[in-house]
C-alpha positions in Angstrom: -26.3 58.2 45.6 -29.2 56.6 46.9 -29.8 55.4 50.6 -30.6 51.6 49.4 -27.1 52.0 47.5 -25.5 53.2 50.7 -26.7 50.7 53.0 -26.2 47.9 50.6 -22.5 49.3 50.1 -22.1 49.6 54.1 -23.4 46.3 54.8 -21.3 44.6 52.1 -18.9 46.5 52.8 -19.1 45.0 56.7 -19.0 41.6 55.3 -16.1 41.4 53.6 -13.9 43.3 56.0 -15.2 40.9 58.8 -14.3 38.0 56.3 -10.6 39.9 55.7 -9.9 39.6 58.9 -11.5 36.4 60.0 -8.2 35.0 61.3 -7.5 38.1 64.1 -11.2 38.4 64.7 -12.5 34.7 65.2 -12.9 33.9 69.0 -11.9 30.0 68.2 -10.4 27.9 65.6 -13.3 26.8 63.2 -12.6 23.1 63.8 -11.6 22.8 66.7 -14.1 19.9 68.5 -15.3 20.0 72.1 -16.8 16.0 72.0 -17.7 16.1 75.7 -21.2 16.3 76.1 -21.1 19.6 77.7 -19.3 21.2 74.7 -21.8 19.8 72.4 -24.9 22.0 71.0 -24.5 24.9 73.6 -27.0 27.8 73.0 -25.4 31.5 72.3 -23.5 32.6 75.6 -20.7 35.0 76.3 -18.1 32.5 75.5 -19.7 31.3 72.3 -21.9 33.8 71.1 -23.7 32.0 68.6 -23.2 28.7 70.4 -21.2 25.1 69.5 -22.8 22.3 67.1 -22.8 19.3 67.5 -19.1 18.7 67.9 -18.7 21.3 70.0 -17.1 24.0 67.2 -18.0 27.6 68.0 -20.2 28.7 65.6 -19.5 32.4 65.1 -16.1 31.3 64.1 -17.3 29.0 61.4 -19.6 31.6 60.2 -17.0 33.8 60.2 -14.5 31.6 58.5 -17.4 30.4 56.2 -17.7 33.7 54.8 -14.6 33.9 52.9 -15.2 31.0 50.9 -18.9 31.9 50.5 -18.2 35.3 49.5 -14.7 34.7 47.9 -16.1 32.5 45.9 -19.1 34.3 44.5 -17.1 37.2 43.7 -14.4 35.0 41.9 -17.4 33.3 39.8 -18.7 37.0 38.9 -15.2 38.3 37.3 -15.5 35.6 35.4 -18.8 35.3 34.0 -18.7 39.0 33.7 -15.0 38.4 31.2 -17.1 35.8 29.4 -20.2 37.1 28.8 -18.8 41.0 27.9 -16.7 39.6 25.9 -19.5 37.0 23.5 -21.9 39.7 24.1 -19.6 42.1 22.5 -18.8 40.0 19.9 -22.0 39.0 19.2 -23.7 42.7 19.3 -21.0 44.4 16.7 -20.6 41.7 14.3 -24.6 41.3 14.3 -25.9 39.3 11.1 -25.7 35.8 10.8 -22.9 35.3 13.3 -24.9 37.2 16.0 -28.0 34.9 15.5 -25.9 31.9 16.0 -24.4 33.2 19.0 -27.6 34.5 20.8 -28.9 30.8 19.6 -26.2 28.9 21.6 -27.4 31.1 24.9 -30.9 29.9 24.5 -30.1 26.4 24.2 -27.8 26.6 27.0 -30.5 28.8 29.5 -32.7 25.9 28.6 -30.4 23.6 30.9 -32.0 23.2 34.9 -29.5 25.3 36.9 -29.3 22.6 39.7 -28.9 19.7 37.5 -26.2 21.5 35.0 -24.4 22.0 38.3 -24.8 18.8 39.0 -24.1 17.1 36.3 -20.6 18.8 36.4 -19.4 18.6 39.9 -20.4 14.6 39.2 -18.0 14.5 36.4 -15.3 17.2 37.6 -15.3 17.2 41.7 -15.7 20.0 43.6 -12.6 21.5 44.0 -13.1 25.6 44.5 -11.8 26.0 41.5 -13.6 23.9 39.7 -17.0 25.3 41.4 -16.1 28.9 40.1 -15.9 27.7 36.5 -19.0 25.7 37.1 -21.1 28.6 38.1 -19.1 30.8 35.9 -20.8 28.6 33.3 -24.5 29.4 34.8 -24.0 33.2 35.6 -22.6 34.9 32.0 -25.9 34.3 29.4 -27.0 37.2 30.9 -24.5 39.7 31.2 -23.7 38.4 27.5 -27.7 39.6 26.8 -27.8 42.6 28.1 -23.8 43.5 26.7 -25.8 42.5 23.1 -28.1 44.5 23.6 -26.1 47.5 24.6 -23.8 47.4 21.6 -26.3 46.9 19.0 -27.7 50.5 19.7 -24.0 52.0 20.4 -22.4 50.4 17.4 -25.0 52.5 15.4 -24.2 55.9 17.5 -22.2 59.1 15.8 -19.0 58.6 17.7 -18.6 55.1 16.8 -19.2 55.7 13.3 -16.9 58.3 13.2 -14.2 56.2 14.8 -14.8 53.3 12.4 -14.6 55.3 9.5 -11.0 57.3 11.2 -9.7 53.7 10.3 -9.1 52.2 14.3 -9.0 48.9 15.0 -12.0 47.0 16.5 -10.8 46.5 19.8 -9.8 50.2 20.2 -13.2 51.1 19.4 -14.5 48.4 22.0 -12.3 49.4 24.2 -12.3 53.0 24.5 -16.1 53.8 23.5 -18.1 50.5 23.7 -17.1 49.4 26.9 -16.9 51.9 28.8 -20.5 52.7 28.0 -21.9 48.9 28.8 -20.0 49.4 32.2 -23.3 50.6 34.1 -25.6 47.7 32.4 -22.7 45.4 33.1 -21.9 46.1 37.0 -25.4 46.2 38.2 -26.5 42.4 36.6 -23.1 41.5 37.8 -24.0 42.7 41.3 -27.2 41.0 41.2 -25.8 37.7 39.7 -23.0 37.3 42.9 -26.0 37.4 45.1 -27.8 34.7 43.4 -24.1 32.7 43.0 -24.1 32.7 46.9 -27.4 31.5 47.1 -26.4 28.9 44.3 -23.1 27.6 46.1 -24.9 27.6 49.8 -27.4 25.0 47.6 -25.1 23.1 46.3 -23.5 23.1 50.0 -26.9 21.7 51.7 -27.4 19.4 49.6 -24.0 18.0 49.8 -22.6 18.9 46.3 -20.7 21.4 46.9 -17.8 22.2 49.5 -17.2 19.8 51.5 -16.9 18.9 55.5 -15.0 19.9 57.8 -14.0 23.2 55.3 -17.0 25.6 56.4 -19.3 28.0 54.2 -22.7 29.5 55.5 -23.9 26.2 53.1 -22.6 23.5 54.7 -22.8 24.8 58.3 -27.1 25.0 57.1 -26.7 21.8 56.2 -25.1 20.3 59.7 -28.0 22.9 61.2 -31.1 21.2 59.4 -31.3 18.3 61.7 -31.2 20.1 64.9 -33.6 22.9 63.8 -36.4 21.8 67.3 -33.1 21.2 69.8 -30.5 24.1 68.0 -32.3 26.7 66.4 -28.6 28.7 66.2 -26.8 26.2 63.9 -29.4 27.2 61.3 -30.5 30.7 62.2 -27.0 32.1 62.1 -25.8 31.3 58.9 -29.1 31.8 57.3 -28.7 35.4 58.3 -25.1 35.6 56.8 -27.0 34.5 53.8 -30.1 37.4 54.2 -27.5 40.5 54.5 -24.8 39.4 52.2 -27.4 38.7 49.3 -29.9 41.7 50.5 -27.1 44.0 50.4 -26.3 42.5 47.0 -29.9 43.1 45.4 -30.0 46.9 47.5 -26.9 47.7 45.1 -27.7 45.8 42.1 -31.4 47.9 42.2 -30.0 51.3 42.6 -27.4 51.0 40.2 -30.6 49.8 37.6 -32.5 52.8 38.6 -29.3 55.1 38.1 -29.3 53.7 34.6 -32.6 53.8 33.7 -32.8 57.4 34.7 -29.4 57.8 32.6 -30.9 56.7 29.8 -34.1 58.8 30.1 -32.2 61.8 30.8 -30.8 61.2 27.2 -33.3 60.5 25.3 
């Protein structure tokens, strides 16, 4: 495996068993306020190690607690543009002639939509519920995975094996599911990690600008957002979650980018 894999895994890896455990491990209740003016906007200290906004919450805990949301979402968003697009990818790649051209139409005019103002749009109409966010970047995450899933199964629907097991008489979705997919699982899982780091850039976005989750419930977005007008005075309230951002999406792409190299030498190796 290769070293940017296993850092990327180790660091993400971190992440998510620090946001597992959030409740045993956070120092103070996220929202719990400290309105006195000597509670307010504290630098990092021993009893608040990345310092207090400015209510006086303790801002480790809020980064902490912010990162199950942050994270919990974006994973929750993958699965399902991952379902969707395997699945219309699929679909469009094996039945191929007119139907695929429509399809494969339908994703350009919808990758032809601004991202922010498609997200927009639909938390305007919808709210912002979290489970209405994860179908709203579902929606902006699957084109894609449902590209690349294409592309895959127009070259394996023309291999041996398939052929053979077409002409054996097996249904369509044994065939998809015991040869195609399991051989679009590589393409699939690394644009899938690479799409859940740009979803958590997406969601901290929608978060700063006040679209997305909203106050007091804290992700690394919306604890930005309190941060951005005490950047001179309160360098923490920004710097901290910013760098929840960094490692959760570096160690994202570090994985995403060794599982596309492992392909690509896959593939060469075959060929």
């Amino acid at each position: 495996m290769q070293i940017r894999v296993k850092v990327g895994s180790a660091l993400l890896g971190l992440l998510f068993v620090l946001s597992a455990t959030v409740s045993w491990i956070a120092p103070q209740d996220p929202d719990r306020q400290h309105l006195e003016t000597s509670g307010r906007l504290q630098a990092p200290s021993v009893s608040h190690p990345f310092g207090t906004d400015q209510l006086g919450r303790d801002v480790l805990s809020r980064v902490l607690h912010g990162s199950r949301i942050s994270l919990g979402l974006a994973l929750i968003t993958m699965l399902l543009a991952v379902i969707l697009g395997t699945s219309y990818g699929a679909l469009s790649g094996y039945v191929g002639g007119a139907t695929d051209r429509i399809l494969m139409r339908f994703v350009d005019l919808f990758l032809t939509f601004p991202l922010i103002f498609f997200v927009a749009t639909c938390i305007a109409l919808f709210g912002n519920q979290l489970s209405i966010m994860a179908i709203i970047l579902a929606l902006t995450a699957w084109m894609d995975i449902a590209r690349l899933v294409r592309g895959d199964v127009l070259v394996l629907k023309r291999e041996n094996f398939v052929l053979r097991a077409r002409t054996s008489g097996l249904p369509v979705w044994r065939i998809f599911l015991r040869y195609v997919l399991p051989a679009t699982l590589p393409t699939v899982t690394a644009a899938a990690v690479l799409r859940m780091a740009d979803l958590i850039l997406i969601e901290s976005a929608m978060s700063f600008l006040g679209l997305g989750v909203q106050p007091p419930t804290a992700t690394w977005g919306t604890i930005l957002k309190d941060g951005r007008h005490f950047l001179s005075d309160a360098w923490w309230l920004a710097f901290f979650p910013g760098v929840a951002i960094l490692l959760a999406c570096l160690s994202l792409y570090l994985i995403g980018e060794g599982f596309q190299k492992h392909t690509a030498k896959q593939i060469q190796s075959v060929r």
